[in-house]
C-alpha positions as CSV (number, residue, x, y, z in Angstrom):
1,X,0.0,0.0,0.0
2,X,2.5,2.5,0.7
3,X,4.4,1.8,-2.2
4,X,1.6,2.1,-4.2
5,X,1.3,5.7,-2.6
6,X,4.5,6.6,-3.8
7,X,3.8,6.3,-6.9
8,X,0.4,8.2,-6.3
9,X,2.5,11.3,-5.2
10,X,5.0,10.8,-7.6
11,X,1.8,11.0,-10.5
12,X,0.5,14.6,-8.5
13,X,3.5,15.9,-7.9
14,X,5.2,15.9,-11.0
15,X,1.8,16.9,-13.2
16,X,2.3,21.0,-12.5
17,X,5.8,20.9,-14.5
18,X,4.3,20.9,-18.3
19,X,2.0,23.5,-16.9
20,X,4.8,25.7,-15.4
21,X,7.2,25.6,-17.8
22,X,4.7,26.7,-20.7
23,X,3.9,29.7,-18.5
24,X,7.2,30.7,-17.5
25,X,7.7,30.1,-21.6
26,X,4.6,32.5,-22.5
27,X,5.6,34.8,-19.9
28,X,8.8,35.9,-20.9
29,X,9.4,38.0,-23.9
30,X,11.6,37.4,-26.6
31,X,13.3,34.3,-27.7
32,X,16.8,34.3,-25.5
33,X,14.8,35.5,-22.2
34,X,12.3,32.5,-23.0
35,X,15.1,30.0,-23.8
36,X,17.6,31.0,-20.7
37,X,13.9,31.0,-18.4
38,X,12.9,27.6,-19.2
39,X,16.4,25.9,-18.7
40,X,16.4,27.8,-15.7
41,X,13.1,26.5,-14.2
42,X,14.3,23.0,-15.9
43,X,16.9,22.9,-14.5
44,X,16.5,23.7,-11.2
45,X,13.4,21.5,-10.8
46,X,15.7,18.6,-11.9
47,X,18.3,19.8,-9.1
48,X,15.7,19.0,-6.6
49,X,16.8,15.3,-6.9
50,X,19.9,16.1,-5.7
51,X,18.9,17.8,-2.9
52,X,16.6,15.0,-2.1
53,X,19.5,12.3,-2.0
54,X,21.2,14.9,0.9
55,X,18.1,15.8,2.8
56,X,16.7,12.1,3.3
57,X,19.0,10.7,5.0
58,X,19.1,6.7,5.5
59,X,19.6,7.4,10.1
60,X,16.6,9.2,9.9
61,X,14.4,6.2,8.6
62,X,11.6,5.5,8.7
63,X,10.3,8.9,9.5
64,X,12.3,10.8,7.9
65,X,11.3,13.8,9.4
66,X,14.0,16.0,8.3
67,X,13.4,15.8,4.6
68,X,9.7,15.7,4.7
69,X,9.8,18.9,6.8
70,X,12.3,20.5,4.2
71,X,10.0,19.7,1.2
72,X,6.9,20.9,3.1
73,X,8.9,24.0,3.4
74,X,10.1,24.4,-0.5
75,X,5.9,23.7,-0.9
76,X,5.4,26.8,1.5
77,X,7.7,28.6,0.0
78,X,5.8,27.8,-3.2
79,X,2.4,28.7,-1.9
80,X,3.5,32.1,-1.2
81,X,5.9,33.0,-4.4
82,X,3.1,31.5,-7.3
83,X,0.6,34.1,-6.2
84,X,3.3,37.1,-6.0
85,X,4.4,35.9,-9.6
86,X,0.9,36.0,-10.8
87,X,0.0,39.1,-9.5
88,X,3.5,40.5,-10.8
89,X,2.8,39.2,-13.9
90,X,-0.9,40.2,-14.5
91,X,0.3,43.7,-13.2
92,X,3.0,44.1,-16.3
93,X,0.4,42.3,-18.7
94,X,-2.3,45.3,-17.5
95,X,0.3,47.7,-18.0
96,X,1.4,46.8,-21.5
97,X,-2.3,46.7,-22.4
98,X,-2.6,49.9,-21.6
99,X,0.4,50.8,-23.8
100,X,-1.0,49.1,-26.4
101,X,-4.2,50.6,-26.0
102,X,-3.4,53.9,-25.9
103,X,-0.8,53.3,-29.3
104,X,-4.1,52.4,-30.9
105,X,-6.0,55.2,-30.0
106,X,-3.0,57.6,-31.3
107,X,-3.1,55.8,-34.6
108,X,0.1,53.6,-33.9
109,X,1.0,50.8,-35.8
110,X,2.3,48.0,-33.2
């Protein structure tokens, strides 16, 4: 049963990444910004493995309190940065529609 679990979480926890990498990849402009951003979040997602070979350590089985606490943290620490980057980001996004807006009104060609 708990083996089966793992693979449960495994499934749910590694769904978000398509999902985050496209919108990092729609959200930054231009093609080096879009290509240095998603190696970037690519990479560092894939450095979490590391991290989890150091952080779960085989003398604190079976609980392994130490390195579930530390990725409940990196999952705080997500819950509080994904709504700042959304607000961030649908705060530039209103401002450039109102650039774009206004360009049209002037008679601009954009």
């Amino acid at each position: 049963v708990k083996y089966f679990g793992t693979f449960i979480i495994i499934i749910g926890g590694y769904a978000s990444i398509p999902g985050l990498v496209s919108w990092s990849g729609n959200n930054l402009a231009g093609q080096y910004k879009r290509g240095v951003g998603m190696a970037l979040h690519i990479g560092m997602g894939n450095f979490g493995g590391v991290f989890a070979t150091v952080i779960y350590r085989s003398q604190d089985s079976p609980r392994y309190i130490l390195g579930h606490g530390v990725a409940l943290m990196f999952v705080g620490i997500g819950l509080i940065l994904v709504p700042i980057a959304v607000f961030i980001y649908k705060r530039i996004n209103a401002k450039r529609d109102a650039a774009e807006r206004i360009a049209l009104e002037r008679g601009e060609k954009i």
